[in-house]
C-alpha positions, 0 to 999 in steps of 0.5 A: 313287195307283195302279192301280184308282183309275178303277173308282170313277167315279160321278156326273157327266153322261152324257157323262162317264159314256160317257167312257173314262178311261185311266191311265199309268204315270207317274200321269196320266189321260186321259178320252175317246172312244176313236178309234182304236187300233193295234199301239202306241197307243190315240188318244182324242178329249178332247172330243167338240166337238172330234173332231180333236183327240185325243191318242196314248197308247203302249199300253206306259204304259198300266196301266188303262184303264175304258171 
């Protein structure tokens, strides 16, 4: 498990297809839409239904990210 693993998204409906997956350094992952970003994060949108509800990564975790 490491990186490259979320390049081989394939399959799924096309709302997960237009998802953004996000990987940390600690091996977790992320899918959603992107909301916003700033100097020290990126905040996603899990779900679209629930557009308030999102969660901040800290860029510095990040090691891959596949829109």
């Amino acid at each position: 498990m490491g990186p490259g693993r979320l390049s081989h998204r394939e399959g799924g409906t096309p709302a997960e297809l237009l998802r953004d997956g996000i990987e940390l350094d600690d091996g977790s992952q992320y899918f959603g839409q992107i909301v916003a970003r700033d100097k020290t994060s990126i905040t996603i949108a899990e779900s679209l239904q629930e557009p308030d509800d999102t969660i901040s990564l800290p860029k510095n975790e990040i090691v891959e990210m596949v829109p």
